[in-house]
LUMROVEX-819150 format. One line per field, with one value per atom (N, C-alpha, C, O): residue number from 1; x, y, z; residue in three letters. Coordinates in Angstrom, 3 decimals. Each point is the difference from the previous one (the first is absolute). Layout:
seq c(NUM ...)
u c(X ...)
v c(Y ...)
w c(Z ...)
type c(ALA ...)
This chain:
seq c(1 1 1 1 2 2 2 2 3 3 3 3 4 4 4 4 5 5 5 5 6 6 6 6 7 7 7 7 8 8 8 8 9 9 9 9 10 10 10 10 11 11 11 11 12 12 12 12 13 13 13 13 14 14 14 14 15 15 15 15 16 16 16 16 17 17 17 17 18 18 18 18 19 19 19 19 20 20 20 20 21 21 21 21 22 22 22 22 23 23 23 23 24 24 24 24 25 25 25 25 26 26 26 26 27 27 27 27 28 28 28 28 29 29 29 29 30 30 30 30 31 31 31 31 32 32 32 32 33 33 33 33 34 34 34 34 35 35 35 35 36 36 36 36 37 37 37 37 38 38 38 38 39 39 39 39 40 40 40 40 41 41 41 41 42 42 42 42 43 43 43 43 44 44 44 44 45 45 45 45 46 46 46 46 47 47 47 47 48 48 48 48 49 49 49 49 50 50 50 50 51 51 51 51 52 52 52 52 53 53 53 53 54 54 54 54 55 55 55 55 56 56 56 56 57 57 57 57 58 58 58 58 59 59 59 59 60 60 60 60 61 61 61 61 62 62 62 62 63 63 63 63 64 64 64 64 65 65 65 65 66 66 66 66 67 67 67 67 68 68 68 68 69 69 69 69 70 70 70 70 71 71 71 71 72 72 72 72 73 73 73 73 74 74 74 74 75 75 75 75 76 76 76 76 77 77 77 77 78 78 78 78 79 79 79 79 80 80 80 80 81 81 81 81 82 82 82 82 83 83 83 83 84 84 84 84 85 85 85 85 86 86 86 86 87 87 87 87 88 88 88 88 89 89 89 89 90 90 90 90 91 91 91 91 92 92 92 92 93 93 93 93 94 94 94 94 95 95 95 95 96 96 96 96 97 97 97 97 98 98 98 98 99 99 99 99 100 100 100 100 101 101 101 101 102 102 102 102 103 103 103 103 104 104 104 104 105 105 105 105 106 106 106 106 107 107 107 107 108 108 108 108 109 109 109 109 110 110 110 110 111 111 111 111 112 112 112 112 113 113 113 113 114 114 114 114 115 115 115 115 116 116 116 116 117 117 117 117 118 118 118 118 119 119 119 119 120 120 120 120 121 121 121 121 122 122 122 122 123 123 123 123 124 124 124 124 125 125 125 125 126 126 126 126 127 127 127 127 128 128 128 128 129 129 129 129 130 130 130 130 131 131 131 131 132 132 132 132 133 133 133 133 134 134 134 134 135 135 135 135 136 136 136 136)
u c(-16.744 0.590 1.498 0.434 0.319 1.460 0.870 0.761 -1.168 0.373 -1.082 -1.071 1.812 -1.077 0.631 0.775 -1.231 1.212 -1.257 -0.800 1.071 -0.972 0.217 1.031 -1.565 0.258 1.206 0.174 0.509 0.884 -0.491 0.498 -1.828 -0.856 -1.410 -0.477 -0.167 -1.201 -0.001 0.508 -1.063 -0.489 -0.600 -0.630 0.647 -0.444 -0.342 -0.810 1.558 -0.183 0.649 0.956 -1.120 1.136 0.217 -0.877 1.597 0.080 0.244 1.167 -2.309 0.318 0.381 -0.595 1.572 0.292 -0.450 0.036 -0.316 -0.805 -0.239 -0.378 0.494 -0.097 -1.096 -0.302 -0.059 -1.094 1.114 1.102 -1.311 1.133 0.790 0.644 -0.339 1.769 0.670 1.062 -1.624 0.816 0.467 0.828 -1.145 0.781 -0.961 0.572 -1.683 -0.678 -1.290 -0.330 0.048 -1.431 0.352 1.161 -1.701 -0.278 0.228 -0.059 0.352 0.375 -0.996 -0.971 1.663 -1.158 0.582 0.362 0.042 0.343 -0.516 -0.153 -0.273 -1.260 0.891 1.223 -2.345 0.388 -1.382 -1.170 1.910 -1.141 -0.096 1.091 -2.411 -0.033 -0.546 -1.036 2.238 -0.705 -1.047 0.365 -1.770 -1.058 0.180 1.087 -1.708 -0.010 -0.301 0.651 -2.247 -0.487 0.666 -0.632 2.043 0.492 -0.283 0.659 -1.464 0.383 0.673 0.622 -0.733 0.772 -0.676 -0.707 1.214 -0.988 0.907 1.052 -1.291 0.852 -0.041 -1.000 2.046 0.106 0.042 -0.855 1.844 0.044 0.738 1.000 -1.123 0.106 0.788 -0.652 1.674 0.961 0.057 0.754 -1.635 0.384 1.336 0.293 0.425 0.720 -0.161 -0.850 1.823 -0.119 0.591 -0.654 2.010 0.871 -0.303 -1.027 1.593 -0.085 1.131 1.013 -1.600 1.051 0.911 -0.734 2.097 0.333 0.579 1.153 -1.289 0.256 -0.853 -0.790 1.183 -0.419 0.672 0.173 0.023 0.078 -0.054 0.332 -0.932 -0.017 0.839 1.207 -1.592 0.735 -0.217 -0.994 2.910 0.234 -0.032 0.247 -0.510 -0.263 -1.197 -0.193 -0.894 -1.540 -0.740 0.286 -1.117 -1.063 -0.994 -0.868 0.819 -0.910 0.696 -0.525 1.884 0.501 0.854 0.571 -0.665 0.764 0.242 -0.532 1.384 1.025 -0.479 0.053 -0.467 -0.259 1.268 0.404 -0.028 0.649 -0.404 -0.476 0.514 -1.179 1.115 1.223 -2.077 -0.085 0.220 -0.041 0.203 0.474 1.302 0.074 0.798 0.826 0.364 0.989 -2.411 -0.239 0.114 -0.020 0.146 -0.813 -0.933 0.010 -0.740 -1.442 0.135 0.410 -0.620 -0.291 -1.211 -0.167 -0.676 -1.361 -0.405 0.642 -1.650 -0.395 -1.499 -0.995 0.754 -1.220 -1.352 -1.171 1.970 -0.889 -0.245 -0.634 1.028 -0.205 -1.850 -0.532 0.192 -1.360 -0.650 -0.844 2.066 0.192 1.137 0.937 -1.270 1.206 0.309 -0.223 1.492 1.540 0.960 -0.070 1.176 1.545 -0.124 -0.766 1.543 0.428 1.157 0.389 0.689 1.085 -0.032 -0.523 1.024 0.809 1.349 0.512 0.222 1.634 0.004 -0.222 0.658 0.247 1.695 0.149 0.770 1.524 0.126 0.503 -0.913 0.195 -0.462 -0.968 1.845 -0.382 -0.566 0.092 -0.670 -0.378 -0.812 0.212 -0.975 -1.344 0.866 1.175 -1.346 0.113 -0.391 -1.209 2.011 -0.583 -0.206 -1.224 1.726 -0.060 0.417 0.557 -0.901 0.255 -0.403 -0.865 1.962 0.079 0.292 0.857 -1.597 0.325 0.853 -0.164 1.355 1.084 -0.201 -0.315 0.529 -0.591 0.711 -0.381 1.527 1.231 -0.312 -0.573 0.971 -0.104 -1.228 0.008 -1.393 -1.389 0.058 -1.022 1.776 -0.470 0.251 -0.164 0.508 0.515 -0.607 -0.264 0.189 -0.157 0.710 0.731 -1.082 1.329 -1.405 -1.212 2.116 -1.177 0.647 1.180 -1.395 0.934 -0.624 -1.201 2.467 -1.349 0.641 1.111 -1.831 0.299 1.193 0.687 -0.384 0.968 1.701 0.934 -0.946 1.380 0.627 1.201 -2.650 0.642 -1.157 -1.169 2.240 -0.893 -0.219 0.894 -1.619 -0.061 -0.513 -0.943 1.173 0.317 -0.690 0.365 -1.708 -1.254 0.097 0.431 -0.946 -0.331 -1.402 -0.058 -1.167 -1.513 -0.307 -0.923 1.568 0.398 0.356 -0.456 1.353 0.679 -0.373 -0.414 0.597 -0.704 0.880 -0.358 1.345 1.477 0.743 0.013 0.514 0.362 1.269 0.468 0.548 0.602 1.001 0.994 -1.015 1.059 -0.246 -1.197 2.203 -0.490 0.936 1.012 -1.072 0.737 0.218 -0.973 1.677 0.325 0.898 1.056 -1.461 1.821 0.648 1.176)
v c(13.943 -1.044 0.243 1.152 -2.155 -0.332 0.352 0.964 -2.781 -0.471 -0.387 -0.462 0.889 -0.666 -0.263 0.682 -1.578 -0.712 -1.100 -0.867 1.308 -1.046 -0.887 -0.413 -0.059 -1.904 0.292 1.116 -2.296 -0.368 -1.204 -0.375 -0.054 -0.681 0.216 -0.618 1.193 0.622 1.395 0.576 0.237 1.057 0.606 -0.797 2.049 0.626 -0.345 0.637 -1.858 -0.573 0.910 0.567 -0.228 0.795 -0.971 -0.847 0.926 -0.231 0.893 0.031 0.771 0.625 -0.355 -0.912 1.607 -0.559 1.988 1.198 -1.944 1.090 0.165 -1.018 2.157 -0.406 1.054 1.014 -1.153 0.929 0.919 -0.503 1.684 0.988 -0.071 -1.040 1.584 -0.185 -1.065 -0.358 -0.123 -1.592 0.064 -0.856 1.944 0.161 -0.916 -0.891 0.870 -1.294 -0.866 0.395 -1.307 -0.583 -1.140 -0.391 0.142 -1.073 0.763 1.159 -2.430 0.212 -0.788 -0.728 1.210 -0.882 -0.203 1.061 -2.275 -0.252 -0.176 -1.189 2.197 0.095 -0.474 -0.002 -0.453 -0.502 0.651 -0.249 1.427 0.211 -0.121 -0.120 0.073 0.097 1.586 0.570 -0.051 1.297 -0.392 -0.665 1.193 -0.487 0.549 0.576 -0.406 0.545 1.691 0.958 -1.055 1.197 0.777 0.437 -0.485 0.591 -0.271 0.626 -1.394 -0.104 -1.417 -0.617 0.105 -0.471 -1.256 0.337 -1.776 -0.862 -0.705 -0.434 0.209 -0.805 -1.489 -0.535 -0.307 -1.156 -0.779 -0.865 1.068 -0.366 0.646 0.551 -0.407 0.697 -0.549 -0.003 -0.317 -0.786 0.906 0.972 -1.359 1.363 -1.013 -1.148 2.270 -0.323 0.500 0.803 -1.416 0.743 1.345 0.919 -0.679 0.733 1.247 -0.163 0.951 1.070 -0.730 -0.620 0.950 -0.665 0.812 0.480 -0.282 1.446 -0.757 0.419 -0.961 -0.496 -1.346 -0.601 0.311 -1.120 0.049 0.985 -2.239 -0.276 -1.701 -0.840 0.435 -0.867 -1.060 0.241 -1.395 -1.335 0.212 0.121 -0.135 0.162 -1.552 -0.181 -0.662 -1.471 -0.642 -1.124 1.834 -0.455 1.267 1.008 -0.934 1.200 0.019 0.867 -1.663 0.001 0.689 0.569 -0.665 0.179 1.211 0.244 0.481 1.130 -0.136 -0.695 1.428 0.053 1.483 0.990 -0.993 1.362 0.025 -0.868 2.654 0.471 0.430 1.135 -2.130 0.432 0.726 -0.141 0.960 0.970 -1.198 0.315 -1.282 -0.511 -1.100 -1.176 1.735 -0.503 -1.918 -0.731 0.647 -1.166 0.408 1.189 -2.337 0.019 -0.920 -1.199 1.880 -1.129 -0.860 0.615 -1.335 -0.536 -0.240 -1.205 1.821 -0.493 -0.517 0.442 -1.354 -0.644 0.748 -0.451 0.988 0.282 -0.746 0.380 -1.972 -1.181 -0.648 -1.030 1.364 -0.740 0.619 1.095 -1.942 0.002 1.365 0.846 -1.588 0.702 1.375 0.145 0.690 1.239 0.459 1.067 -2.628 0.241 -0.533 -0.870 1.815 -0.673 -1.339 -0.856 0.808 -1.400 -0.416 -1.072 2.786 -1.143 1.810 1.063 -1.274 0.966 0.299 -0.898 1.692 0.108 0.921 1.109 -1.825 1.572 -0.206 -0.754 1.337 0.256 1.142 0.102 1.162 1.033 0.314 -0.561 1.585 0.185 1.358 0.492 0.384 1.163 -0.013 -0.801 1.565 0.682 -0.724 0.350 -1.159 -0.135 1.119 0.205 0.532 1.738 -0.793 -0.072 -0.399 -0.673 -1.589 -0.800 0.582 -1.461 0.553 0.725 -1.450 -0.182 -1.689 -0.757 0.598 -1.738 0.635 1.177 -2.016 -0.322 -0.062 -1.063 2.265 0.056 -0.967 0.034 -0.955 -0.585 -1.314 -0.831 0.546 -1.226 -0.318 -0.094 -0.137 0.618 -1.291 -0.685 0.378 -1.297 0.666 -0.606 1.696 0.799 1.513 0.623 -0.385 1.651 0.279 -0.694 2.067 0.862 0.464 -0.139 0.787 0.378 0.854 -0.313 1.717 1.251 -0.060 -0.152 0.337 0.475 1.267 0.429 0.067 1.217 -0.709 0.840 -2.018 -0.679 0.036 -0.433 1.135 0.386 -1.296 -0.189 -0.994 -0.912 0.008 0.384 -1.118 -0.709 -1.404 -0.452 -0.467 -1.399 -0.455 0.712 -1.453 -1.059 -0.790 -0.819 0.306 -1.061 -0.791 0.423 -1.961 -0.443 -0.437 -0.372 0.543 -0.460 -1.049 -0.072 -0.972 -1.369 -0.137 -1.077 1.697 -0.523 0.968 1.159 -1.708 0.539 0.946 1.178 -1.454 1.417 0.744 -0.233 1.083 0.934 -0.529 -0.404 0.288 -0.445 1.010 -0.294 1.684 0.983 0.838 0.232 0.491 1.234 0.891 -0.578 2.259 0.849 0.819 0.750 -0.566 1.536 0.296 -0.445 1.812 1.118 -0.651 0.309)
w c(61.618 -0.809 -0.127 -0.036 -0.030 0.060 -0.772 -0.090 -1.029 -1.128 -0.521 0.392 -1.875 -1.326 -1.502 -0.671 0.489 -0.877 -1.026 0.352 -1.365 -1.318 0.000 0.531 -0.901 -0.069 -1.396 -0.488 0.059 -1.031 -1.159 -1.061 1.888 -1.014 -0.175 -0.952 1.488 -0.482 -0.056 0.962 -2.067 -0.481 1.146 0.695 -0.280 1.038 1.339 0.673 -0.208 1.084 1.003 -0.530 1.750 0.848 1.719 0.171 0.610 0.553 1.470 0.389 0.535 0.822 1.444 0.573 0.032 1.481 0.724 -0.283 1.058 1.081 1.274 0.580 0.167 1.411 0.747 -0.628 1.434 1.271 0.637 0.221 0.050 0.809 -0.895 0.139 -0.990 -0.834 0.284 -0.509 1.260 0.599 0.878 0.312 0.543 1.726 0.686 0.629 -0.586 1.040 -1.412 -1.118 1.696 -0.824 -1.256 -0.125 -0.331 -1.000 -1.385 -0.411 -0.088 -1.625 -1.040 0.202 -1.480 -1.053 -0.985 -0.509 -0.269 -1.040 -1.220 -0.280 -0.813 -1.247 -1.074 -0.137 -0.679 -1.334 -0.533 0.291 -1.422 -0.623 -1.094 -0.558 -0.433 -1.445 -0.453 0.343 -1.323 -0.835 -1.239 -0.970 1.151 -0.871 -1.210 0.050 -1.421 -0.976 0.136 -0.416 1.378 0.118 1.554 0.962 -1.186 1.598 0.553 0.829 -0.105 1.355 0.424 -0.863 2.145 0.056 1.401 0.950 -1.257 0.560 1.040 -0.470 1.989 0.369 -0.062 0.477 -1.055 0.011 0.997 0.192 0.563 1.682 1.065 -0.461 1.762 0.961 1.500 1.045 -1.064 1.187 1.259 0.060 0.996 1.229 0.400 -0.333 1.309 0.882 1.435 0.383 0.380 1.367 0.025 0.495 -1.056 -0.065 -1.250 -0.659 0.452 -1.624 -0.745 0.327 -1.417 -1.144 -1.259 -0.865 0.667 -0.555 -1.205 -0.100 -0.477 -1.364 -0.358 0.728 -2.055 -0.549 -1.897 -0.718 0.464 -1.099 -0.326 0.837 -2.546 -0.289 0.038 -0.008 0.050 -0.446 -1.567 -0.716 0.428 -1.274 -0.673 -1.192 1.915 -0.747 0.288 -0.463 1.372 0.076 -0.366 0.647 -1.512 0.061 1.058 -0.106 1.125 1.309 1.033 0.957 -1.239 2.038 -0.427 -1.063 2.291 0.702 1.280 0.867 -0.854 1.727 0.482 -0.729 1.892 0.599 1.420 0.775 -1.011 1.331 0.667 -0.033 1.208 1.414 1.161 0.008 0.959 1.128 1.189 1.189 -1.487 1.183 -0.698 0.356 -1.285 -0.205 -0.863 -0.060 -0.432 -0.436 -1.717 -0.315 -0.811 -1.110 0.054 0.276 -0.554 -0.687 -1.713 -0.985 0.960 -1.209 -0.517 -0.187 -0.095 -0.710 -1.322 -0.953 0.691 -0.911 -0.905 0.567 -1.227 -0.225 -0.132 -0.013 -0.109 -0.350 0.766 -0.229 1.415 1.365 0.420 -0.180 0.573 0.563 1.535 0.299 0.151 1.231 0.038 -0.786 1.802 -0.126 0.636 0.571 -0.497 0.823 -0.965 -0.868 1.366 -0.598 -0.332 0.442 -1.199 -0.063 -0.186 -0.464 1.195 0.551 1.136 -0.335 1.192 0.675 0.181 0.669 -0.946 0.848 0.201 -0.486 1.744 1.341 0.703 0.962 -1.430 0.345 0.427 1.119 -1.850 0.053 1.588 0.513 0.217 1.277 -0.077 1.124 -2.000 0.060 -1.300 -0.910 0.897 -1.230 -1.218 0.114 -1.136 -1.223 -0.940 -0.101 -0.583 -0.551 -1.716 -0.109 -0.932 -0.620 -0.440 0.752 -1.938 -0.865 -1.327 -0.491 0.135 -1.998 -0.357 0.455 -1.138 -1.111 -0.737 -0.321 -0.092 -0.756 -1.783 -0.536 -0.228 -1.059 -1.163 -1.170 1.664 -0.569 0.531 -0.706 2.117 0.636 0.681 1.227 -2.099 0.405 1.227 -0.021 0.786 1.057 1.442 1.059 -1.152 1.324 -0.334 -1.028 2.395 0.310 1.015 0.707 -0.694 1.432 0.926 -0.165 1.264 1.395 0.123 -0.159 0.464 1.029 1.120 0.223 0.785 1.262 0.699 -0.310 1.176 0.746 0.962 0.581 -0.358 0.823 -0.330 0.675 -2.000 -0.846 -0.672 -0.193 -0.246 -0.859 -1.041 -0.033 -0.977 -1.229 0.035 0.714 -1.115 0.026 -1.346 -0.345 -0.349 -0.735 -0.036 0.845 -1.599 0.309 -1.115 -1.073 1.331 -1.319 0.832 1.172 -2.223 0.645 0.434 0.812 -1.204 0.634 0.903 0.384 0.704 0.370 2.069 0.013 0.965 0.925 0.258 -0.007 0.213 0.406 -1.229 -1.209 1.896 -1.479 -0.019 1.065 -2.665 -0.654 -0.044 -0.663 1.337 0.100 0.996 0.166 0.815 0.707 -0.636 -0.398 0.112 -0.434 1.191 0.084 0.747 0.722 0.069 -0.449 1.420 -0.078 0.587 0.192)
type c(UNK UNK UNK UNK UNK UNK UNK UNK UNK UNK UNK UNK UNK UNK UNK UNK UNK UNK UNK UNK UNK UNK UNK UNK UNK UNK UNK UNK UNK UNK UNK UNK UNK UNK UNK UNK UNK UNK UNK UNK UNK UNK UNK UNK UNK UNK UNK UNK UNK UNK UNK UNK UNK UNK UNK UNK UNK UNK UNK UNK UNK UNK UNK UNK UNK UNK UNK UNK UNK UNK UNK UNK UNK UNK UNK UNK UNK UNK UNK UNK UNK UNK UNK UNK UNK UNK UNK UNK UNK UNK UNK UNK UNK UNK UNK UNK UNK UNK UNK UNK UNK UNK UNK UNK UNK UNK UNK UNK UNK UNK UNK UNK UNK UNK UNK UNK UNK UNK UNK UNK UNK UNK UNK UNK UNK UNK UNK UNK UNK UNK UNK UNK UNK UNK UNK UNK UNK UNK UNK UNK UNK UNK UNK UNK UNK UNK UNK UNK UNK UNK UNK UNK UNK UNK UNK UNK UNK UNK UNK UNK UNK UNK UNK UNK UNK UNK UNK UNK UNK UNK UNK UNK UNK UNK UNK UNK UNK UNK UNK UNK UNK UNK UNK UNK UNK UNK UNK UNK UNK UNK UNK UNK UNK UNK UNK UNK UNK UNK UNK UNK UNK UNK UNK UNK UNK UNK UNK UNK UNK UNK UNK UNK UNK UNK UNK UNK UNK UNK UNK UNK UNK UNK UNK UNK UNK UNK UNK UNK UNK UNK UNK UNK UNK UNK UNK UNK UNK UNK UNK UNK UNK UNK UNK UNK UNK UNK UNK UNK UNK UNK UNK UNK UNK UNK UNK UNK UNK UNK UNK UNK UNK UNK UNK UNK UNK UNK UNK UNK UNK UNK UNK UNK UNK UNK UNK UNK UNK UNK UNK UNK UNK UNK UNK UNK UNK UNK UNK UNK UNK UNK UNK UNK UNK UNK UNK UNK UNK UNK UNK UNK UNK UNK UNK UNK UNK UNK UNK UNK UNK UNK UNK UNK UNK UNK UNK UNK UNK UNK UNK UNK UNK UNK UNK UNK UNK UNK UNK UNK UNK UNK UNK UNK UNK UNK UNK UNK UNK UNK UNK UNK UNK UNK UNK UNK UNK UNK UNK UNK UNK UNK UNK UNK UNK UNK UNK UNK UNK UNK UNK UNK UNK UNK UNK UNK UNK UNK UNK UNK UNK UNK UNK UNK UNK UNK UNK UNK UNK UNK UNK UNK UNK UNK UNK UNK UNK UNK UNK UNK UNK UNK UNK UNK UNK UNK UNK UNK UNK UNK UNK UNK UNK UNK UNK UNK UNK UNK UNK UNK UNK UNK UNK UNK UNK UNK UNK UNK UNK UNK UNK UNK UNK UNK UNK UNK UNK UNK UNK UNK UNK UNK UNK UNK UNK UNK UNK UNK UNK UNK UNK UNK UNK UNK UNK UNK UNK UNK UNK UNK UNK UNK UNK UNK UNK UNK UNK UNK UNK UNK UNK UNK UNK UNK UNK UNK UNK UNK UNK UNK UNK UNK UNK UNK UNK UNK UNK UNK UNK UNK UNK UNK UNK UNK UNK UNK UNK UNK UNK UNK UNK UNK UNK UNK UNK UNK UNK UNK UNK UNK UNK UNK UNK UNK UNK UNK UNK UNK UNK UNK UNK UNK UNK UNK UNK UNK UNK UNK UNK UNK UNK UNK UNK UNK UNK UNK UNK UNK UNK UNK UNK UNK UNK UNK UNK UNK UNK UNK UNK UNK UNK UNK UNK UNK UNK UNK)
C-alpha cells in the first residue's frame, strides 16, 4: 500500500491506493474502507486498475470522489456511487509514473499531481486538461 488518507467527511472512512510488486510491474487497487466499532475493518469498494497506484486523496467538495496516482502516469477520478468500477473522469498529461495528488484544502475545486516527469499540474475535476503545469 501507497497512500492512505481519511475521508474529511465521514468518521473512519480511509481511502487506500495500492499496487502488486511495489509497483514495478502489475495492477493496482483503489480501497475505500470503513473502520468498524469492534476493529476491524470492512471494505466499502474496490477500483482495480491496470497500472499500481501510489497515492490518493479525497474530493474536498464531494464525500464520494477521490483522485488516485497511477503507475502509468494518469489520475483517476472515482465515484463511490457509481454502479460500475471505472473512473469517471481520467487525465493523463503526465509523461511518467504520477508519484502523488493532494485536493486543495483552501480552493477545494482543484488539486495538484507530482510526477516522476519533474512537473506538477494543476486540476480542476471538471475540467478535461489541467489548468497549470509547474516545472524546473
Amino acid at each position: 500500500n501507497y497512500g492512505v488518507e481519511f475521508s474529511p467527511f465521514v468518521e473512519g472512512r480511509l481511502a487506500v491506493a495500492s499496487s502488486q510488486f511495489f509497483g514495478i510491474v502489475g495492477n493496482g487497487k483503489q480501497f475505500v474502507l470503513q473502520l468498524q466499532a469492534d476493529g476491524t475493518v470492512q471494505v466499502q469498494r474496490a477500483f482495480e486498475t491496470n497500472d499500481g497506484l501510489f497515492d490518493c486523496c479525497w474530493n474536498e467538495l464531494n464525500e464520494h470522489q477521490l483522485a488516485s496516482a497511477s503507475g502509468d502516469g494518469s489520475i483517476k477520478l472515482w465515484d463511490c456511487n457509481t454502479r460500475d468500477n471505472f473512473p469517471i473522469r481520467n487525465f493523463h498529461e503526465h509523461q511518467q509514473e504520477c508519484a502523488s495528488v493532494d485536493w486543495n484544502l483552501v480552493s477545494k475545486n482543484t488539486f495538484l499531481s507530482a510526477s516522476w516527469d519533474g512537473t506538477v499540474k494543476l486540476w480542476d475535476p471538471m475540467v478535461p486538461q489541467s489548468r497549470m503545469t509547474f516545472a524546473e
